[in-house]
N, C-alpha and C positions, 0 to 999 in steps of 0.2 A: 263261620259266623254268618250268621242269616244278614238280609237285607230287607229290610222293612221300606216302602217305597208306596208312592199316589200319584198318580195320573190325571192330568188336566189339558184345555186345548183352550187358544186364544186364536181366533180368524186373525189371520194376515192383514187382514186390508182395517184391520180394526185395533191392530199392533201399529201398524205404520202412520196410519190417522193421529196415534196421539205422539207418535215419535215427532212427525213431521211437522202438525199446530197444536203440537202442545194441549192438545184435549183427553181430559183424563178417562183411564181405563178402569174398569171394575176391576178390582185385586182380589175378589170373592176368592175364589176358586183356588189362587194359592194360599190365600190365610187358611180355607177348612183342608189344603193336603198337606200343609206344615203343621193343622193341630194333629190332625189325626196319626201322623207318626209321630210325635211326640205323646200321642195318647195309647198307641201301640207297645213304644217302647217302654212307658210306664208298665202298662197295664199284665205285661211280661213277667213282673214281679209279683201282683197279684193276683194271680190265674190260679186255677187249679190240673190247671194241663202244661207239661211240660213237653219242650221240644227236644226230639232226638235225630240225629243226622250223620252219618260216618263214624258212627262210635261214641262220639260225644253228646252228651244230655245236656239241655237250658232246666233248672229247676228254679221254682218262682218260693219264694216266703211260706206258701200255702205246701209244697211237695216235697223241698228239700229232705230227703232224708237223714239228717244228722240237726234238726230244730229242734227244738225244747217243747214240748205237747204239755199244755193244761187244759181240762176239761171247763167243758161249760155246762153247768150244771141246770141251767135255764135261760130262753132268750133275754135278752137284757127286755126288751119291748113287751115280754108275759110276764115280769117279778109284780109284784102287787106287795104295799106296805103290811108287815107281820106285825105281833105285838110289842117286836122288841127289836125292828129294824125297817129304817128307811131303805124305798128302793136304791135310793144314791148310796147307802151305804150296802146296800147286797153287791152294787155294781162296782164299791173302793176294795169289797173284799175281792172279788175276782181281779182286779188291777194288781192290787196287793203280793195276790197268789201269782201272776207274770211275773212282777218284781221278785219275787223269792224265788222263783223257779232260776229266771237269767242270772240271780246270784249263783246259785246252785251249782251253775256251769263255769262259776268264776268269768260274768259277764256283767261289768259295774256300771255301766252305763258312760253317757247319758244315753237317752232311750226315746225315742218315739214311737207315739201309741197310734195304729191305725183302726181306723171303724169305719164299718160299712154306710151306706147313705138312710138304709135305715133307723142308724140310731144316731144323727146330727142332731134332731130338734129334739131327742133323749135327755143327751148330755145338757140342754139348754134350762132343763127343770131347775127346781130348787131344790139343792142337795137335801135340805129338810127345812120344818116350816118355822125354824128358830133361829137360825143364825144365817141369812139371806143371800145368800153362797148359792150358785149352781153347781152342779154336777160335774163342769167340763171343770170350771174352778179349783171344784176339790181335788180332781185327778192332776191338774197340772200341779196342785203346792207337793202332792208327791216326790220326794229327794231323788234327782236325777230325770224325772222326768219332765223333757223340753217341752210339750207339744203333744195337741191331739191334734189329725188329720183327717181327713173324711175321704175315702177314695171309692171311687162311683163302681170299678169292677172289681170289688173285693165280694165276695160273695156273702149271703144274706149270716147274721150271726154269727160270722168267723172274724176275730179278732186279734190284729199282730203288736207285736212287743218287741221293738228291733234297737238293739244297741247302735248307735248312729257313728261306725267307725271303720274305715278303709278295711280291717280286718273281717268284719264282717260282712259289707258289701261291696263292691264295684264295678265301675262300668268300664268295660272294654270295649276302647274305641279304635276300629278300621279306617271310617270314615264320617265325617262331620257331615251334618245335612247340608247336602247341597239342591241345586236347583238344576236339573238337563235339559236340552232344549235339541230338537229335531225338528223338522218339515215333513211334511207329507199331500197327500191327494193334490198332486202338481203343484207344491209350494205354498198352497193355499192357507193351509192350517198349522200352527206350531204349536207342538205337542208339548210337552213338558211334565218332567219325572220329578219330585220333591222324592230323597233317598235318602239313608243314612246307613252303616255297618257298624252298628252299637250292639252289645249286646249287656245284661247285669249278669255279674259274677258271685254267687253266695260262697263264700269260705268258711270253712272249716280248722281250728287248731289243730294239733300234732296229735291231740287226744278227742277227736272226732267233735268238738265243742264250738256250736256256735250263739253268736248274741240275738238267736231270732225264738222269740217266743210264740204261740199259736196256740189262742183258747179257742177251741169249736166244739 
C-alpha cells in the first residue's frame, strides 16, 4: 500500500515564541499538506493511470478493467438544440444510457454521477425553455440517483456512474493521517511529514460485475 505524504518546516525560534507568549503561528503550511493528500488520495480514483508495485495494481474508476463502458457520442459542451431535442435532454438520454447499463450488470443503485469541471455551469442551464428546471435537476429526480459531483481531476468528457456501495468501492486503511515531526540544521528547523496509508479498493462480483459505469 503506497503512502501518500507533504512535507513542511516551522523555524524553532518561531515554534517556541508562540509556545511560550502565546502568539499565534501561521497554520498555512499544514492546512495546504493536509489538503493536498487528501486531494491525492481522492484523485487516485479519478486518474487515468494506474499504480502497480509487487505484483499488485491500484486501478482508478477510469481503468478498472471489469467497469461497464458507454460511449459518448458527443461532448456534452458541443450538443447544440436539434428539432426535436433539448441539449438537457440529449445529456438525460446519456444518463439514462449509464442507468441501464449499471442495471444491466445487476447494479441497482443508489448511484452517484461524477462530471468533470467542464460541465459544472453545463448542468446549471435550463433543462428546457418550459418547464424552469435545470439540467443538474432533471438528472438528480432520476430513480436512484443521489447526486451530481464535480471532481476537478477527472479528465475532460469522461463521465462516471458508480453505484455508492462497500461492494463496489473501498478504502483500505493502514494508516490514518497523521502529522511527523523531526529536527534538523542543529535543532533549528522542525520539519514535519503530513502522511497517510490509504489506499481505494474497486471490486468486483463473483461474475466479474461491477457498479462503476464510464461514458467517454
Amino acid at each position: 500500500i503506497p503512502i501518500i505524504h507533504v512535507d513542511y518546516r516551522i523555524n524553532t525560534r518561531m515554534l517556541q515564541a508562540s509556545r511560550n507568549m502565546g502568539n499565534p503561528i501561521d497554520t498555512t503550511q499544514a492546512e495546504v499538506a493536509a489538503r493536498k493528500v487528501n486531494e491525492k488520495l481522492e484523485s487516485m480514483l479519478f486518474t487515468d493511470t494506474s499504480y502497480k508495485f509487487g505484483g499488485g495494481t491500484i486501478y482508478s474508476y477510469l481503468n478498472h478493467p471489469k467497469r461497464n463502458s458507454v460511449s459518448l457520442s458527443a461532448a456534452w459542451t458541443s450538443l447544440s438544440a436539434t428539432s426535436t431535442q433539448s441539449v438537457g435532454e440529449q445529456i438525460i438520454d446519456d444518463v439514462i444510457s449509464m442507468k441501464q447499463s449499471a442495471i444491466d450488470a445487476r447494479q441497482f443503485g443508489p448511484y452517484m454521477l461524477y462530471i468533470p469541471t467542464a460541465y459544472e455551469t453545463l448542468l446549471d442551464k435550463d433543462y428546457d425553455t418550459t418547464r424552469g428546471n435545470s439540467i443538474r435537476s432533471r438528472i438528480e429526480a432520476i430513480s436512484g440517483i443521489n447526486g451530481v459531483k464535480v471532481v476537478d481531476t477527472l479528465p475532460a468528457d469522461n463521465v462516471l456512474l458508480v453505484q455508492m456501495s462497500t461492494d463496489t468501492v473501498r478504502l483500505v486503511r493502514g494508516m490514518g493521517i497523521q502529522n511527523v515531526e523531526w529536527k534538523s540544521e542543529g535543532q533549528f528547523v522542525n520539519n514535519y511529514k503530513v502522511m497517510t496509508i490509504q489506499v481505494p479498493q474497486i471490486r468486483a462480483d463473483a461474475e466479474g460485475k461491477t457498479g462503476i459505469v464510464h461514458l467517454a
